[in-house]
C-alpha positions as CSV (number, residue, x, y, z in Angstrom):
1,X,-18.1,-40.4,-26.6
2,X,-15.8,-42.0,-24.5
3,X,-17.2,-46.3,-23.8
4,X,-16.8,-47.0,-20.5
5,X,-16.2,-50.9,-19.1
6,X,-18.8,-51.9,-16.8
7,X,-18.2,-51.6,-13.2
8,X,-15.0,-48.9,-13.6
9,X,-16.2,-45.7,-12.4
10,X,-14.8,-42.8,-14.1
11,X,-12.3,-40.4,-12.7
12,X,-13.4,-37.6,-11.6
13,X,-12.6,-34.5,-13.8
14,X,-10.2,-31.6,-12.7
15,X,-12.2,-28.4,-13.1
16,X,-10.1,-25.4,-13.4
17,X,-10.3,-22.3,-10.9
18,X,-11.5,-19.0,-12.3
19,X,-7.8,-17.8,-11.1
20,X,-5.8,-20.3,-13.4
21,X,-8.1,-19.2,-16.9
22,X,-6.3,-16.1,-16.1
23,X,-2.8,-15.0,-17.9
24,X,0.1,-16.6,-16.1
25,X,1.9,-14.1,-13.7
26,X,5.1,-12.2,-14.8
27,X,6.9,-14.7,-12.7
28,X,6.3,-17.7,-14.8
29,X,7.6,-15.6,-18.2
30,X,11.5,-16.3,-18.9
31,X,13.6,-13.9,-17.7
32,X,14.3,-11.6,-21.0
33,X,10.3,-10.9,-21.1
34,X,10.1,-10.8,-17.5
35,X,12.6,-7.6,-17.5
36,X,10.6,-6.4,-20.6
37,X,7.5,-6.5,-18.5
38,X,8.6,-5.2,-15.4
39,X,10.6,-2.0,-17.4
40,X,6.9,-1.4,-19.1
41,X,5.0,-1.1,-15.9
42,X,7.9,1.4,-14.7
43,X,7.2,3.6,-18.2
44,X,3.4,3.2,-17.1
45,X,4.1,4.2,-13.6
46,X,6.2,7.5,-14.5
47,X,3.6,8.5,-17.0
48,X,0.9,7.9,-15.0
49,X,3.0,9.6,-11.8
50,X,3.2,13.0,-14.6
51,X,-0.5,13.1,-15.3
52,X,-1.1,12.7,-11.4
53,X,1.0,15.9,-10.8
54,X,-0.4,18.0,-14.1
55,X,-4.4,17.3,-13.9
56,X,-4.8,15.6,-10.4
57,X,-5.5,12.1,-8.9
58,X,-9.4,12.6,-9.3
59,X,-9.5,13.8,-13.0
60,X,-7.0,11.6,-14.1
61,X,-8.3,8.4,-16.1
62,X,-7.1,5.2,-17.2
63,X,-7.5,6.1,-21.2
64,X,-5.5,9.2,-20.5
65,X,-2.6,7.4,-18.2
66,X,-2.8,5.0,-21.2
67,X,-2.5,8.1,-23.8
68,X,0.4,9.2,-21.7
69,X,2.2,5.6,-21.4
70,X,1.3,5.2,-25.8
71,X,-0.8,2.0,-24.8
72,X,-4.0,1.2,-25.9
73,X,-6.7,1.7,-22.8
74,X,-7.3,-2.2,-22.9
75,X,-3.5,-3.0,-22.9
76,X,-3.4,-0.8,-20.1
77,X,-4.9,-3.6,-18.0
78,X,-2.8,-6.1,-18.6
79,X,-0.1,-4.3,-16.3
80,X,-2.5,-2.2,-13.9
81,X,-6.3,-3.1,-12.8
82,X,-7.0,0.4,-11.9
83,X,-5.4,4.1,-10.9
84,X,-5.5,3.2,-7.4
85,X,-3.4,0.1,-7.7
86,X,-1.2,2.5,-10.1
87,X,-0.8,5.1,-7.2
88,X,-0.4,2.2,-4.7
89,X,2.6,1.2,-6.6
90,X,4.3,4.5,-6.9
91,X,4.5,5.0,-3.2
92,X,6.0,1.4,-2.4
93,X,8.4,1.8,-5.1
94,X,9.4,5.1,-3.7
95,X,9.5,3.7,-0.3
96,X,12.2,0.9,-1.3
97,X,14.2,3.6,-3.6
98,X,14.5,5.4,0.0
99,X,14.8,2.0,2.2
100,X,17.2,0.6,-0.1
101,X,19.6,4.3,-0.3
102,X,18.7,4.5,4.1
103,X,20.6,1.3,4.1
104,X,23.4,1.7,2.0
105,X,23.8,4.9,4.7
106,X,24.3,2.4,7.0
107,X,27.0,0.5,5.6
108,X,29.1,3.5,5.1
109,X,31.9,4.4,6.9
110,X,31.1,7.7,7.5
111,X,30.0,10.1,10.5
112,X,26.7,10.3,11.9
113,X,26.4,13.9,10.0
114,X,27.7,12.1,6.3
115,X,25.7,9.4,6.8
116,X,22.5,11.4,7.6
117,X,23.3,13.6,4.5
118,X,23.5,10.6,2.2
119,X,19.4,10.1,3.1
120,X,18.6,13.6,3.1
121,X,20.1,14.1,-0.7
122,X,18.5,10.3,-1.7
123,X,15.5,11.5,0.0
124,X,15.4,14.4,-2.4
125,X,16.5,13.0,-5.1
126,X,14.2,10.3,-5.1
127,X,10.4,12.9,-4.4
128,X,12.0,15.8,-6.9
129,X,13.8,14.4,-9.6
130,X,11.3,10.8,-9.6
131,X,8.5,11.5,-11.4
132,X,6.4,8.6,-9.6
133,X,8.3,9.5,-5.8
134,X,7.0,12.7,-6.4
135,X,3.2,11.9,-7.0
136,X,3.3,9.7,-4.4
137,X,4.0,12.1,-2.0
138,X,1.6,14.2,-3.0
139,X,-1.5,11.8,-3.1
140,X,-0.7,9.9,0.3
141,X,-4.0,9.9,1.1
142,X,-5.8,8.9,-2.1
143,X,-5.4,5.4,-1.7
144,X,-8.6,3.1,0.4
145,X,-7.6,2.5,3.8
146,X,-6.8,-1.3,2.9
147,X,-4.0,-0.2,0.2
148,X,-2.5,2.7,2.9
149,X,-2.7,0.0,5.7
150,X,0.1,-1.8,3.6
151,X,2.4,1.1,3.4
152,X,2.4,1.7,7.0
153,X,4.8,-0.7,8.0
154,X,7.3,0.3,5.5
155,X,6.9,4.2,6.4
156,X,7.5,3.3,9.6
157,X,10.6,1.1,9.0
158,X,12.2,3.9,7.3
159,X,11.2,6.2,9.7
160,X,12.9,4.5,12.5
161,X,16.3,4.4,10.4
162,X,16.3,8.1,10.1
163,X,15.7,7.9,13.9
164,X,18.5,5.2,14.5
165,X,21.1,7.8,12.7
166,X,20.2,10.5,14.9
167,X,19.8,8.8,18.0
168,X,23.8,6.5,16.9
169,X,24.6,10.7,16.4
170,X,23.6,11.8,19.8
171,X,25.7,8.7,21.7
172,X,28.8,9.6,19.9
173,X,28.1,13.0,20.8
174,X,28.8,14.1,17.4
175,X,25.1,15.5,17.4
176,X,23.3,17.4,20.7
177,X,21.1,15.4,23.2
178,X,17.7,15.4,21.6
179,X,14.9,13.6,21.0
180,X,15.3,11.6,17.9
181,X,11.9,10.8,17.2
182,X,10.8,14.6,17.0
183,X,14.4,15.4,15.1
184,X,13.4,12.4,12.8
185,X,10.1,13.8,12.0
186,X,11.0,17.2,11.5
187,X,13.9,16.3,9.1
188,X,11.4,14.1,7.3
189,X,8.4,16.8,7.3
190,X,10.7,19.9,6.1
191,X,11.6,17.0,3.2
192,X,8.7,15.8,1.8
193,X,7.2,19.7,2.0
194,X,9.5,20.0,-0.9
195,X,7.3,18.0,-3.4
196,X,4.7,21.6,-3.0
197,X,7.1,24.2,-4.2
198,X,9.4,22.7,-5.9
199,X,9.7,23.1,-10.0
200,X,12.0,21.1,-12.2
201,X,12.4,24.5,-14.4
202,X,13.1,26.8,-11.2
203,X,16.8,28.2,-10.4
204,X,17.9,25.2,-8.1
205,X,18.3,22.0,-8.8
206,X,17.4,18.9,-6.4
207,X,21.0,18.4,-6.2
208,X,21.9,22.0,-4.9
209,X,18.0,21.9,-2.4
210,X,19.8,18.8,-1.0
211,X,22.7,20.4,-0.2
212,X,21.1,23.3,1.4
213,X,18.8,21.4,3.1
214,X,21.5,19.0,4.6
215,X,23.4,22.1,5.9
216,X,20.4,23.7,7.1
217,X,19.2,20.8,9.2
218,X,22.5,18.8,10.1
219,X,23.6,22.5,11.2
220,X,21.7,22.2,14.1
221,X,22.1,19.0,15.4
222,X,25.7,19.1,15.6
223,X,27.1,19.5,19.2
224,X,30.3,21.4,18.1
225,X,30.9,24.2,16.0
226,X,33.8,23.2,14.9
227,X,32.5,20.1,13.4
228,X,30.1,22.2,11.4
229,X,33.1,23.7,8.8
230,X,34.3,20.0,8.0
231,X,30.3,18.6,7.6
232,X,29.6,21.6,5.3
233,X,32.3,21.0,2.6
234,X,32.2,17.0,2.6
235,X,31.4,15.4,-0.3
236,X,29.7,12.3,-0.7
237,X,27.2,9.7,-4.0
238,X,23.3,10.8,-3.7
239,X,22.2,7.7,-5.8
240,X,24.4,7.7,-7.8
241,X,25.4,11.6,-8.3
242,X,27.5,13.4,-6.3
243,X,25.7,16.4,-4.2
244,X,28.5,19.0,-2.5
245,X,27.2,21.5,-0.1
246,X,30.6,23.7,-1.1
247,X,30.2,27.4,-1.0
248,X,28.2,27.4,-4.3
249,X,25.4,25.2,-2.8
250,X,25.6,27.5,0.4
251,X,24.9,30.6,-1.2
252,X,22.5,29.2,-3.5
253,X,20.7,27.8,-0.2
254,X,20.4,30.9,1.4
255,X,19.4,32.7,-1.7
256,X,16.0,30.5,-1.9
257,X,15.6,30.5,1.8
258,X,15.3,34.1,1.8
259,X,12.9,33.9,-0.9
């Protein structure tokens, strides 16, 4: 016991909060086991995004995401609370991929048609060839209202980039007078539909969909046809890869779209 003089009160004691008996946050780690933590939860994210696809959001378990990501169930936990919070993070991942690649559009000095091709292939490239962009776009409406409520804002940012490249399109009269919002929306919808039929084993390849899809739907904004010849054979990065909608791509396009 600790003797106390007479007439001192004692300090009080500092009682720790149920949050702080809890692991310190990723943030506090030094950087080399920071990077290791944050790569981990990306492995866990991809595996879990696969499993999602193969079996289904509702029969899809913790131990079998664990299986999947070679974790132990319990370790599991220490990088996800729950598949909700897992599905939650594929879709705001995928979002930035697709903010960060609708901004980079921006920068480039390009056309209105280049720049909206860059988005359409990133777009692509980031639902068919991610494992996790993919199951997010599937499952959009898995997630309680309170985790969707955060996505809304950055749907909506991107969104309204896609709209800003059509609309910048339409005053430099590169593209027709429309109404960017429904062009927007269209482009978008016809893009994300892609995540139903698409198979990584079929006869195109995200790449060459990209390119068909960007001629396909750039084809009928433009205002003149003679624009349409120089848009179709430009070549320009997807992420990182290089997409051309040459007369290969063309073909290829046209051979799917007949079915």
């Amino acid at each position: 016991m600790v003797a106390m003089c007479k007439g001192i009160c004692p300090l009080p004691v500092r009682r720790r909060s149920p949050g702080l008996l809890r692991p310190r946050p990723a943030k506090s780690r030094n950087g080399r086991a920071r990077g290791k933590y944050l790569a981990r939860r990306l492995e866990i994210l991809r595996a879990a995004g696969d499993q999602f696809r193969v079996h289904g959001f509702a029969e899809t378990g913790m131990r079998e995401i664990a299986g999947a990501a070679n974790l132990s169930p319990g370790n599991l936990y220490n990088y996800f609370r729950g598949k909700h919070e897992l599905l939650y993070f594929c879709q705001d991942s995928s979002l930035d991929r697709m903010i960060a690649a609708l901004e980079k559009a921006r920068r480039l000095r390009a056309s209105a048609a280049e720049k909206l091709r860059f988005v359409i292939g990133s777009h692509l490239r980031c639902v068919l060839e991610e494992v996790e962009g993919g199951a997010a776009h599937l499952m959009t409406t898995m997630l309680p209202a309170h985790l969707q409520r955060r996505l809304i804002s950055k749907r909506d940012r991107y969104e309204e980039g896609v709209r800003q490249l059509i609309a910048a399109g339409s005053r430099s009269e590169e593209f027709v007078a429309c109404d960017a919002a429904l062009a927007a929306r269209a482009v978008l919808g016809a893009l994300n539909w892609t995540v139903r039929w698409f198979h990584p084993g079929g006869s195109m390849t995200a790449s060459e969909i990209a390119g068909g899809f960007a001629e396909y739907l750039i084809r009928g904004l433009l205002a003149k046809p003679e624009r349409r010849g120089r848009h179709a054979k430009r070549t320009l990065p997807i992420m990182g890869k290089y997409a051309t909608a040459g007369a290969g791509d063309r073909e290829a396009a046209r051979s799917f779209f007949r079915g």
